[in-house]
C-alpha positions as CSV (number, residue, x, y, z in Angstrom):
1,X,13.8,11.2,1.7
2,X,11.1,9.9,-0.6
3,X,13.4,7.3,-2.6
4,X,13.0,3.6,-3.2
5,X,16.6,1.8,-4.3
6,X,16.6,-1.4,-6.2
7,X,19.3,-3.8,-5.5
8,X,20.6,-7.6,-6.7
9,X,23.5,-9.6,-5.1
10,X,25.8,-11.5,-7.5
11,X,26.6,-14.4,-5.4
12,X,22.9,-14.8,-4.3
13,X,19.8,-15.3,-6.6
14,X,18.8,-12.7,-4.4
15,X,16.5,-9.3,-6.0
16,X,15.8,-6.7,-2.8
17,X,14.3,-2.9,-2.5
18,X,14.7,-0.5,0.4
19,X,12.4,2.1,0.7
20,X,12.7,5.8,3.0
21,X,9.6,8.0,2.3
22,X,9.3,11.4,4.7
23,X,7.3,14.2,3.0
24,X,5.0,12.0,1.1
25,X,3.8,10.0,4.1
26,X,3.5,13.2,6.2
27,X,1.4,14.5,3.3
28,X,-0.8,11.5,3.7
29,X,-1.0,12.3,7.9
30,X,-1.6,16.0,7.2
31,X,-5.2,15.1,5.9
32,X,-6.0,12.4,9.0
33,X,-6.3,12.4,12.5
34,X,-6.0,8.6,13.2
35,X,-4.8,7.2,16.8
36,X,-1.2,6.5,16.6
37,X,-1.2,2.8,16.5
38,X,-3.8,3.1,13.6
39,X,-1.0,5.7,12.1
40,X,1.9,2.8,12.2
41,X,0.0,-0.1,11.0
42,X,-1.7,2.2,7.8
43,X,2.1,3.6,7.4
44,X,3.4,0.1,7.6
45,X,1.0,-1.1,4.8
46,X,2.2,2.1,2.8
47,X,5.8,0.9,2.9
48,X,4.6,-2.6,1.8
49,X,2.4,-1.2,-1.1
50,X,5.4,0.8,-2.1
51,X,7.9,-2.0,-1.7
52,X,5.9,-4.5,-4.0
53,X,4.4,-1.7,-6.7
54,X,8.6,-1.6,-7.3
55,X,8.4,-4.4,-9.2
56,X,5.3,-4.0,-11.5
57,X,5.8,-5.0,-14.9
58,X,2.6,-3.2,-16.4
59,X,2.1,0.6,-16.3
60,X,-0.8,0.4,-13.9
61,X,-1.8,0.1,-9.9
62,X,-1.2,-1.8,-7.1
63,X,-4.1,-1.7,-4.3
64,X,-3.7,-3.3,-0.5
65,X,-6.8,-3.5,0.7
66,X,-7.4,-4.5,4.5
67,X,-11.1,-5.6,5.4
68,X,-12.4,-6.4,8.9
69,X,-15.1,-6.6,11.8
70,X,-12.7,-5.0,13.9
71,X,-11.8,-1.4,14.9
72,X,-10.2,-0.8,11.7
73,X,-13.2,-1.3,9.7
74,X,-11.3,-0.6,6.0
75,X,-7.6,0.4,5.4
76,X,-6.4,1.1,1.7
77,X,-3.3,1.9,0.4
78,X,-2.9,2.9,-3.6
79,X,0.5,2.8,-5.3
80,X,1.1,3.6,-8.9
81,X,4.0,2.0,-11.5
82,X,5.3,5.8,-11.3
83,X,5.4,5.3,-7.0
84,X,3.2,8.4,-6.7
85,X,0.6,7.3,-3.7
86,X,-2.7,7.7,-1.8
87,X,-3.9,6.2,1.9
88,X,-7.0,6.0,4.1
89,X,-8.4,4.1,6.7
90,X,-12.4,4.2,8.1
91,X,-12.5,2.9,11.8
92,X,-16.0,1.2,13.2
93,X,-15.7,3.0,16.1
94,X,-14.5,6.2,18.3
95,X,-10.8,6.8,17.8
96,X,-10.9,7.4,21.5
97,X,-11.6,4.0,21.8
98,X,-9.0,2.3,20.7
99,X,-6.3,1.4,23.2
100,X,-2.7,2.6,22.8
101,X,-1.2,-0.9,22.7
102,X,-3.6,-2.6,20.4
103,X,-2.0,-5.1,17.7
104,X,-2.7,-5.4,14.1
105,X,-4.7,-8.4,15.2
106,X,-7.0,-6.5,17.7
107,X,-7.7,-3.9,15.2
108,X,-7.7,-5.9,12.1
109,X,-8.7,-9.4,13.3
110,X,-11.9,-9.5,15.0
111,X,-13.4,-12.9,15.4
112,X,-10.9,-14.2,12.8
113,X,-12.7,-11.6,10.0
114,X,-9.7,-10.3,9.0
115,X,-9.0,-10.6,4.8
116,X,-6.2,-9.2,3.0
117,X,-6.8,-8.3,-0.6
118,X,-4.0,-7.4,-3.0
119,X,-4.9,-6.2,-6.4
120,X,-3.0,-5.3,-9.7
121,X,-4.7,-3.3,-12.0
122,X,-3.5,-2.4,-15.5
123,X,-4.0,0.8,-16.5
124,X,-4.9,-0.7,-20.3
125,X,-6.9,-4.1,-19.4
126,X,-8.5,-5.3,-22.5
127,X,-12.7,-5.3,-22.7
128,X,-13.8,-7.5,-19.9
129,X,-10.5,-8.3,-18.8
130,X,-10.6,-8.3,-14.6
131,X,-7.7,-7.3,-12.7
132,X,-5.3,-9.9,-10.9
133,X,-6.6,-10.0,-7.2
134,X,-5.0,-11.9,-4.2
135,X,-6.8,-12.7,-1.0
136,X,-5.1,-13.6,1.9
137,X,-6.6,-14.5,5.5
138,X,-4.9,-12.5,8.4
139,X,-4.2,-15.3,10.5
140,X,-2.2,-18.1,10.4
141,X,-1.7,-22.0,11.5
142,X,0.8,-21.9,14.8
143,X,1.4,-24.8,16.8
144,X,-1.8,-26.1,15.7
145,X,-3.8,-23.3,16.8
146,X,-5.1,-20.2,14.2
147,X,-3.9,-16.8,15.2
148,X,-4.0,-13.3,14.1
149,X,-1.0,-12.1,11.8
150,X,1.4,-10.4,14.1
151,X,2.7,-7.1,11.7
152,X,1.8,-5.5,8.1
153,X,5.0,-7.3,7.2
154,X,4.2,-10.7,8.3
155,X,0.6,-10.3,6.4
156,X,2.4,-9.2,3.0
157,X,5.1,-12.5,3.6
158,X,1.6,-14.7,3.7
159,X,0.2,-13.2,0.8
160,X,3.7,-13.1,-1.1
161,X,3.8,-17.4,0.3
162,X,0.1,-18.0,-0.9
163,X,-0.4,-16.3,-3.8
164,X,3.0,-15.5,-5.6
165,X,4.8,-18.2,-4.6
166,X,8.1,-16.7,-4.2
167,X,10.0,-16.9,-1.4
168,X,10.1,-13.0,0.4
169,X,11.6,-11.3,3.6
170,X,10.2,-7.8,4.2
171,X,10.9,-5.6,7.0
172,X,8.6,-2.3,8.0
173,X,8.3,0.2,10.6
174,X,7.1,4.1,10.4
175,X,6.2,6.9,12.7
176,X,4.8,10.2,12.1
177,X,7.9,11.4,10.0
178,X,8.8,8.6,8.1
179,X,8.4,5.1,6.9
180,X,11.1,2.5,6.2
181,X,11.0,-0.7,4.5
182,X,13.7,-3.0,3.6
183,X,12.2,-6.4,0.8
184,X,14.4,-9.6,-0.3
185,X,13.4,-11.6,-2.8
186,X,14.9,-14.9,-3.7
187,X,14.7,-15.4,-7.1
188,X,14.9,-18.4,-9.4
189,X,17.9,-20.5,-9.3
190,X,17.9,-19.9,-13.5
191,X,18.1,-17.2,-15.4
192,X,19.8,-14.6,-14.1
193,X,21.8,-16.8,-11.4
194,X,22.5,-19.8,-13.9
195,X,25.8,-19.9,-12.7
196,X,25.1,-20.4,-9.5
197,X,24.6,-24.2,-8.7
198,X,21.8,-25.2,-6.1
199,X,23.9,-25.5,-2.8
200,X,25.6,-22.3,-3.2
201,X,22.3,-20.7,-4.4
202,X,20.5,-22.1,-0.8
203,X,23.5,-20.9,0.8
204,X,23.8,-17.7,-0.6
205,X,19.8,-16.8,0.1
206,X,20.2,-18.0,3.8
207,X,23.4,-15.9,4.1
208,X,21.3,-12.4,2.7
209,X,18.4,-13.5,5.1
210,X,20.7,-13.8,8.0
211,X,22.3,-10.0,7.1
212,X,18.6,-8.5,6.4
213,X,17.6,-9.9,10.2
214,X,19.9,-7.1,11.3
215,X,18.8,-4.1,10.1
216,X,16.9,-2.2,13.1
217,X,13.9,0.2,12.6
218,X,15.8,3.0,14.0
219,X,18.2,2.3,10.9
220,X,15.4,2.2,8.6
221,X,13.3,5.3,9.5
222,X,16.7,7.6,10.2
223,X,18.8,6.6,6.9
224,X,18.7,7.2,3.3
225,X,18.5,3.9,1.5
226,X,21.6,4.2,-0.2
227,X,23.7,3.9,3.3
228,X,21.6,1.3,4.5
229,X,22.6,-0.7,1.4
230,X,26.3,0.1,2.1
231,X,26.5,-0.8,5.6
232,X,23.7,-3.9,5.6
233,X,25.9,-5.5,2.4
234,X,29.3,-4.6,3.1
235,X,31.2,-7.3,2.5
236,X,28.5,-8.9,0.7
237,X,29.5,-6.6,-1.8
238,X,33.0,-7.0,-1.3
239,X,33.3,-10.6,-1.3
240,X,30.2,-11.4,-3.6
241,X,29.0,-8.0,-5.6
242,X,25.8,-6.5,-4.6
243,X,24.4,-4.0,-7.5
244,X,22.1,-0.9,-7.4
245,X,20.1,0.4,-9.9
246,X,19.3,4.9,-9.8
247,X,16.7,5.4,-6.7
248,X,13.4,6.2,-8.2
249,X,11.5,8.9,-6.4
250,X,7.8,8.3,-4.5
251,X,5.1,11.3,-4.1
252,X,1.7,11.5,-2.5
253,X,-0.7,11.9,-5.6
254,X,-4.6,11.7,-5.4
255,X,-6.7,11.0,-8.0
256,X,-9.8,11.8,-7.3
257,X,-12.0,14.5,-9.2
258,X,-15.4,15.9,-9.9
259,X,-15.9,13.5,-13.0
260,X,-15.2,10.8,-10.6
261,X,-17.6,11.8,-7.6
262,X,-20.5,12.6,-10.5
263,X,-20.3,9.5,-11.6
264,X,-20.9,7.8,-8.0
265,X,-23.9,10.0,-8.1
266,X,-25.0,8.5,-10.7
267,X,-24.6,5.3,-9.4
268,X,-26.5,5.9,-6.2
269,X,-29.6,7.3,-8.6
270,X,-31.4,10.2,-9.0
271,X,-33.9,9.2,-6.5
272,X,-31.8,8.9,-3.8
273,X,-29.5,12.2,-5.0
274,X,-33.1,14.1,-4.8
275,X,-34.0,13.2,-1.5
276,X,-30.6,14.3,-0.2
277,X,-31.2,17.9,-2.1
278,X,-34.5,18.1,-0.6
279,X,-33.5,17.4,2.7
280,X,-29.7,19.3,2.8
281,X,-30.3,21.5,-0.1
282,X,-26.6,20.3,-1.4
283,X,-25.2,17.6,-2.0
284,X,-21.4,17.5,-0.2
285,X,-18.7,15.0,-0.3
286,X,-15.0,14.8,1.2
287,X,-12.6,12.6,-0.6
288,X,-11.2,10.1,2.0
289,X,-7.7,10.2,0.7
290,X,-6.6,13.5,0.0
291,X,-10.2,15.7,2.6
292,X,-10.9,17.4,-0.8
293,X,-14.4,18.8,-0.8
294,X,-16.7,18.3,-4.0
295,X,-20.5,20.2,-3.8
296,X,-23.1,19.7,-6.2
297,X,-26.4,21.9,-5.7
298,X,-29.2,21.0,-8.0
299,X,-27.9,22.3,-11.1
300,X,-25.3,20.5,-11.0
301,X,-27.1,17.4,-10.1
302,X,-29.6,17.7,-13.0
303,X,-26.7,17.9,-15.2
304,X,-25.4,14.8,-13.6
305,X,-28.6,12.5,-14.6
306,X,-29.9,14.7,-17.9
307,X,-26.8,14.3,-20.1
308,X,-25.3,11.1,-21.6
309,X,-21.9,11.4,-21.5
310,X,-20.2,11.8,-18.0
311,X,-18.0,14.3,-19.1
312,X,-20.4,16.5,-20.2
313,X,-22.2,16.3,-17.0
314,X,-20.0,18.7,-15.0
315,X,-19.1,21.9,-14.7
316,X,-16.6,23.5,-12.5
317,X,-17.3,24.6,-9.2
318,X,-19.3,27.5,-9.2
319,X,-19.0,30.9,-7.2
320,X,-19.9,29.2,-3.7
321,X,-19.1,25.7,-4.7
């Protein structure tokens, strides 16, 4: 199961997505050798980044990015508008190190450091144009006191609160197989739910809330989407009308490539390129998403700074490359 399935209820101003992804995620694990509970917090943030990149309405790419002094040093998660996706995460220290039962706030949260960053980035931005970013702390206001954010779905509800004002429910869970999601959405009162006056609307959000609270993570991880809709909404859809739209299908895709790699050569400058020549005779990089070597030797790294256009600066791999 790699599907996401789009849903809306008729007697609810009420837009939700369930997600079930199996092969892609494993493809994503295939290339890492993270601790577990670094394995269900990045596969929790891959659900979420699939779950909101549903509802793009720009060809183009949404980008969780989780930022820290803690353990987890960097977690990023890349979902296209087509649902093909990438993940990685760079820990500050030994994976050895990090304890079995450690929350998202222990890993995430050190010293309150913790910053969510949610970008949306049009594949066609006009000249100049930046890309629509979020930034959300990872702790929040309780009883007076700030603590850390408890789960990758709580974290996505603040940023979803603070940034897109829209009310949102989202539920996540994964494990080394599979990831499951399950996002409501309440959506404005207008529009699409004219008909729908603002008691009954409050009403019939509360009522979709209080059926989404009891889907279980065993449900969500062992269940294609489609019979998760059917049992969650039953009589939702009986009583009320609850529609589905085809399921659209998600794949692990990387995008890196050698253009892409020259061109952070170029950035770090020839000087610095040399010294690493001199020193290691090659210059060898491993692209964190997908473990996909890239060598350049010096011919290759003289093309790199000696021609103008990126393009024409290089070559394919070479007998030994």
């Amino acid at each position: 199961m790699n599907e996401l399935l789009v849903f809306v209820c008729d007697g609810a101003p009420v837009r939700g997505e369930i997600v079930s992804i199996s092969t892609a995620w494993q493809a994503v694990l295939e290339r890492r050798n993270d601790p577990p509970v670094v394995r269900r917090i990045l596969g929790d943030f891959v659900g979420a980044a699939t779950l909101l990149s549903a509802s793009l309405k720009f060809d183009g790419t949404l980008i969780i990015q989780a930022q820290s002094k803690g353990p987890i040093q960097l977690l990023v998660v890349e979902c296209k508008s087509d649902l093909s996706m990438r993940a990685t995460v760079k820990l500050s220290v030994d994976p050895s190190e990090i304890s079995p039962n450690a929350t998202l706030g222990d890993l995430l949260d050190a010293r309150n450091s913790g910053r969510l960053v949610i970008t949306l980035d049009p594949s066609e931005r006009e000249p100049g144009q930046p890309p629509y970013q979020g930034i959300v702390a990872l702790q929040q206001h309780r009883g007076g006191q700030l603590t850390p954010v408890a789960s990758a779905a709580e974290a996505i509800g603040l940023y979803m609160q603070n940034s897109e004002q829209l009310e949102t429910r989202i539920w996540l869970t994964s494990n080394d197989s599979n990831i499951g999601g399950l996002l409501l959405q309440r959506m404005p009162d207008s529009g699409g739910h004219t008909h729908l006056d603002p008691q009954t609307a409050a009403e019939g959000w509360t009522r979709i809330q209080t059926l989404g609270e009891t889907i279980t993570d065993e449900e969500l991880i062992t269940l294609p989407p489609e019979t998760i809709l059917r049992r969650l909404f039953l009589e939702e859809s009986t009583e009320n009308g609850v529609r589905s739209f085809p399921p659209r299908k998600i794949r692990f895709s990387c995008r890196c490539s050698r253009n892409k790699v020259a061109d952070v050569l170029r950035m770090l400058g020839e000087e610095e390129v040399q010294g690493i020549l001199e020193e290691q005779g090659i210059v060898e990089t491993i692209c964190e998403f997908c473990a996909k070597p890239y060598r350049f030797d010096a011919v290759d790294c003289l093309q790199v700074f000696k021609t103008d256009l990126l393009s024409d600066a290089t070559r394919p791999p070479s007998s030994g490359h």
